[in-house]
N, C-alpha and C positions, 0 to 999 in steps of 0.2 A: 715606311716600315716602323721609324719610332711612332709614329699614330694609332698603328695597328698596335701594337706593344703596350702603350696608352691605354689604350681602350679595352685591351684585354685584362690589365693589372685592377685599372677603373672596374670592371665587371668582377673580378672574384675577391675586390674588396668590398665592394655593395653586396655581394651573397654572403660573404662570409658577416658583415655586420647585421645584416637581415639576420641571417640565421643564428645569430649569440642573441637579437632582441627577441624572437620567436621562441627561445629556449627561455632565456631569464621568465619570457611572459609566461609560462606553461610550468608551474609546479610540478607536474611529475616528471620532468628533463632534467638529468643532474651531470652537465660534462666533465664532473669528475671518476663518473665509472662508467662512459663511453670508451669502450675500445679506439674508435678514431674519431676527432673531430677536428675542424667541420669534415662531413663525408667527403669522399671523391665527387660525388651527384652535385653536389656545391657550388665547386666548380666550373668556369668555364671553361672550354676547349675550342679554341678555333679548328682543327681538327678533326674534331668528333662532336659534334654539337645532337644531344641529345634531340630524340622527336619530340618528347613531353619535355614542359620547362618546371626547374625542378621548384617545388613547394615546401617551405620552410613549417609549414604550419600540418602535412603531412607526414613531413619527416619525422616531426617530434610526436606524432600520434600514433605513431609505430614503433614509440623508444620504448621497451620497459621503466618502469619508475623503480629508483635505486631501491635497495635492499632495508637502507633506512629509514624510508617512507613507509614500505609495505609494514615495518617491525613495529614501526611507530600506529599504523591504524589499528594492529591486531593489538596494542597494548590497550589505547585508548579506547575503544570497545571491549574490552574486559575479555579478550580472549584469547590471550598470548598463548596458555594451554591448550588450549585447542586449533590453533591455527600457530604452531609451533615453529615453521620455516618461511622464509619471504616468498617461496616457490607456490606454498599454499594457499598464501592471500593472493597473489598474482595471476593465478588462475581461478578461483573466485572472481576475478575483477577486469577478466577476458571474456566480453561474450564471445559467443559462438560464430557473428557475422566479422572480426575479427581476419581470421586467415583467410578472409578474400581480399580485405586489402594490401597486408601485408603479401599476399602472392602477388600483386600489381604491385607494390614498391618493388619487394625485395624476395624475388623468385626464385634466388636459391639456399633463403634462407631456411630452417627446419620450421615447420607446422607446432606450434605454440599451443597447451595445453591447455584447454577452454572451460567453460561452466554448462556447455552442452547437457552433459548429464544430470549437472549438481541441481540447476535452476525448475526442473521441474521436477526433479524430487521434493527439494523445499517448497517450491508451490503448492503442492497435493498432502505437504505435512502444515502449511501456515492454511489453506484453508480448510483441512480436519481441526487444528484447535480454533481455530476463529467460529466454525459454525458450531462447536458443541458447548465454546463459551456464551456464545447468544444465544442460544435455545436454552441455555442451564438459567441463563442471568434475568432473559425475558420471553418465561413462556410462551406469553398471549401472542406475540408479536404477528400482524399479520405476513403470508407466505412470502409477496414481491416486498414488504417492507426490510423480513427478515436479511430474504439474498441482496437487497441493498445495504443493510448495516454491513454484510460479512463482507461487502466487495469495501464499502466504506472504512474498515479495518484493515484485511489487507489485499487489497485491489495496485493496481498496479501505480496508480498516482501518489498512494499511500508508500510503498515502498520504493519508489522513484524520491520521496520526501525524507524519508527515513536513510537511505544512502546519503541524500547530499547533507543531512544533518551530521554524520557519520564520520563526514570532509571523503567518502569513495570518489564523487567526482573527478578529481586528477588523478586517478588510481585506475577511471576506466577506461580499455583498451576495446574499441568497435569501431564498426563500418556502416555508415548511413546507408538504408536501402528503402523501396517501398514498401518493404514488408517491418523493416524496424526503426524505430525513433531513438530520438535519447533518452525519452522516458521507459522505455521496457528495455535497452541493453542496461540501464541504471536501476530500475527495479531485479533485476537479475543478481543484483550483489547479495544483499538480504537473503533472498533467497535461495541463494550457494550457500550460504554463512548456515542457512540452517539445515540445509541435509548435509552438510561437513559435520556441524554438531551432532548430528544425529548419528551420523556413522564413526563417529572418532569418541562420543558418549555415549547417549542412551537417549531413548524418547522424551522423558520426564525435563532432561537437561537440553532440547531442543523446546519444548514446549516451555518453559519458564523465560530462553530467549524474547520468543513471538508475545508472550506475556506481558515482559518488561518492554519489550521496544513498539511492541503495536494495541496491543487489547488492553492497555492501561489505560489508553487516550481518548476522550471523550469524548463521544458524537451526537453529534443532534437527533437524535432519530425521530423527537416531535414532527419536524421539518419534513420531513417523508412519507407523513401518513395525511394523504389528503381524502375525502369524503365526498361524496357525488349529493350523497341525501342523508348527514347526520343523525336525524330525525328517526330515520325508517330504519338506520342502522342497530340505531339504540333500541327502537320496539325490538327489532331480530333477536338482537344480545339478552333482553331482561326476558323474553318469552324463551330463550334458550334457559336461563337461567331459574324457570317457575318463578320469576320476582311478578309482583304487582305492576299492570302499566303504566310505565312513564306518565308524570306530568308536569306542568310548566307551571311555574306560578310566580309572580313579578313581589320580588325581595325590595329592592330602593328605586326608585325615581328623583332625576331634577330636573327642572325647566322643560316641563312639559308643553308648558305653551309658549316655550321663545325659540329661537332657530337654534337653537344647539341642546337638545336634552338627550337626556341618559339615563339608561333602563338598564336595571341589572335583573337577571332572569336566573330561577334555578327550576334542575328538575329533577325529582322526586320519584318513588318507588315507596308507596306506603312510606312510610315516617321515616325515610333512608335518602338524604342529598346525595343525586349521582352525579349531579355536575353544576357550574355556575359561568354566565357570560352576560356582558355587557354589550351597549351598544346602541348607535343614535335610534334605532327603532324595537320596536317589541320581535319583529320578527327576528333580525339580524342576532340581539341578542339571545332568544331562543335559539337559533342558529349555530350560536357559542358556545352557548349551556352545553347542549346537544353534544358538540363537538371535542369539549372539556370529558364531558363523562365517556365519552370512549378511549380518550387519551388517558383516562382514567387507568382503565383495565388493561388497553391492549400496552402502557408502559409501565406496569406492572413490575417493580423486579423485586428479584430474589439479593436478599440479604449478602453481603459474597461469604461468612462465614457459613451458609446452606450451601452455599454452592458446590455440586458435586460432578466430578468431568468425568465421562468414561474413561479418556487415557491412563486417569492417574490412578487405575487400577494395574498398570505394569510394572512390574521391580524399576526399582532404581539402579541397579546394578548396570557396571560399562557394559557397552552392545545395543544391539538392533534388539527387535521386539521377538527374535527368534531366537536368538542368543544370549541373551542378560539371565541373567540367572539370578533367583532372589523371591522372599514371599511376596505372591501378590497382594494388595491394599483393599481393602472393604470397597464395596462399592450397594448404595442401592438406587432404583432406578425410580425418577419420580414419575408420577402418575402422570398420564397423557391429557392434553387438552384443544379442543375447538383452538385454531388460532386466531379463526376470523369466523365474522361472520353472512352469509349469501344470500343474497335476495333475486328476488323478480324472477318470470319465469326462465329467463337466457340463462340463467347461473353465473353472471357474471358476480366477480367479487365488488364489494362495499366497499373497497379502498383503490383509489385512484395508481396505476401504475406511470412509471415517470415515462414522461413523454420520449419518445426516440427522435434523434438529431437525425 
């Protein structure tokens, strides 16, 4: 009997140390505004011995994070005003797959207010300004390059990046399934963050968010415009353009006759250099030139004091785009242009699209 007694004291002192290491580990676990701890589930019971054994590292993924965590991310993001109660960042930072877990812990507990609605709101408002920033910033841009910058800005790795920059990580509450990862319940923050803003401001003050924390950030977009036939591209672009046709013509050479020389190549348009490339052979260099002067045009950008967005034609005033009341801002609309250019008879485009995984 004292064996048994042993061995059951032995068992809900190891849950109960497990489950304080489990907590200390887990930033958003704070057992000082725990109604009970450790739980009952903790516990052993030679009597009642639970069917599931119970998980320490579930448990705490289904606590709320205290009051002073949540106050503390909305100050540190600059948005204490507008995310003015711990309630409001808290659901912000519940996905949606959330109350399935929490109905397998804790089945009579109340159904937890989610970012269900918030997260595709703000999706459908981060990419309205993301695509009228890139088309305002760079015209030319070809079509699959463009919808890759905009995903590149704010695409869901991007805002999965941007949370954990944030510290949201221990703040979010979900449920692994095969429809969700912990990159899209973590890109979900951000994007609660900004249709709250939008509905507790105004558009203008939603869109300065997505501004500051994602379209400020620099992307490669050289990197994504790859060429099939730079060459036959550039004839397309300067006969689009009434220019003179392309020509090539070799600017420096060294070591033409030893194993290693280098040819620097430009091409021309009547007395106008549209591009320059190097490289161990004349072709390859051509090749570069070639591929220089389209990177030329199609990255093109506009000044950001030209820069003109549709949105910021709406008041600034508190409210939705229905509501805000206030004079509207000038706006004019710049003149349309070719984004790319198409060849051969298929009609396939001159710019390589990214491969699919």
């Amino acid at each position: 009997m004292g064996h048994v007694q042993r061995r059951v004291l032995s068992s809900a002192g190891y849950a109960h140390k497990r489950l304080l290491t489990t907590a200390a580990r887990t930033a958003s676990v704070s057992t000082s505004h725990l109604p009970k701890f450790p739980p009952k589930d903790a516990l052993f019971k030679q009597r009642d011995i639970p069917k599931l054994p119970f998980s320490p590292e579930t448990w705490a993924s289904t606590q709320p994070a205290p009051p002073s965590a949540l106050s503390a991310f909305a100050h540190r993001i600059g948005l204490a005003s507008v995310l003015p109660t711990p309630e409001v960042v808290l659901q912000a930072c519940t996905h949606s797959s959330f109350p399935t877990l929490l109905h397998q812990f804790a089945p009579h507990e109340p159904v937890p207010k989610t970012n269900a609605h918030l997260a595709p709101l703000g999706n459908s408002l981060m990419g309205l300004f993301a695509t009228e920033f890139v088309q305002a910033a760079y015209p030319y841009l070809p079509t699959r390059v463009f919808k890759a910058a905009v995903t590149a800005h704010v695409g869901t790795q991007t805002c999965a990046s941007v949370a954990q920059e944030m510290g949201a990580t221990p703040l979010l509450r979900w449920h692994r399934s095969a429809e969700v990862t912990h990159s899209d319940a973590l890109a979900a923050i951000p994007r609660s963050i900004t249709a709250l803003i939008y509905q507790n401001r105004s558009l203008p003050s939603a869109r300065q968010f997505v501004h500051s924390y994602f379209l400020s950030r620099e992307i490669d977009l050289r990197g994504m415009i790859k060429f099939r036939d730079p060459k036959k591209a550039l004839l397309e672009m300067v006969t689009k353009f009434e220019r003179e046709r392309p020509k090539s013509r070799l600017l420096k050479e060294t070591g033409r006759f030893s194993n290693s020389p280098v040819f620097v190549v430009g091409i021309f348009s009547g007395a106008d250099q549209l591009g320059e490339g190097f490289g161990s052979s004349l072709k390859m260099a051509e090749f570069r030139a070639a591929e220089d002067a389209l990177h030329r045009v199609y990255l093109t950008r506009t000044p950001n004091h030209l820069i003109q967005l549709p949105t910021s034609t709406f008041p600034v005033g508190i409210g939705n785009v229905f509501d805000s009341q206030g004079e509207e801002n000038p706006y004019t609309a710049p003149e349309l242009v070719m984004s790319e250019i198409t060849y051969s008879s298929s009609g396939k485009s001159s710019v390589l699209g990214q491969r699919r995984r």
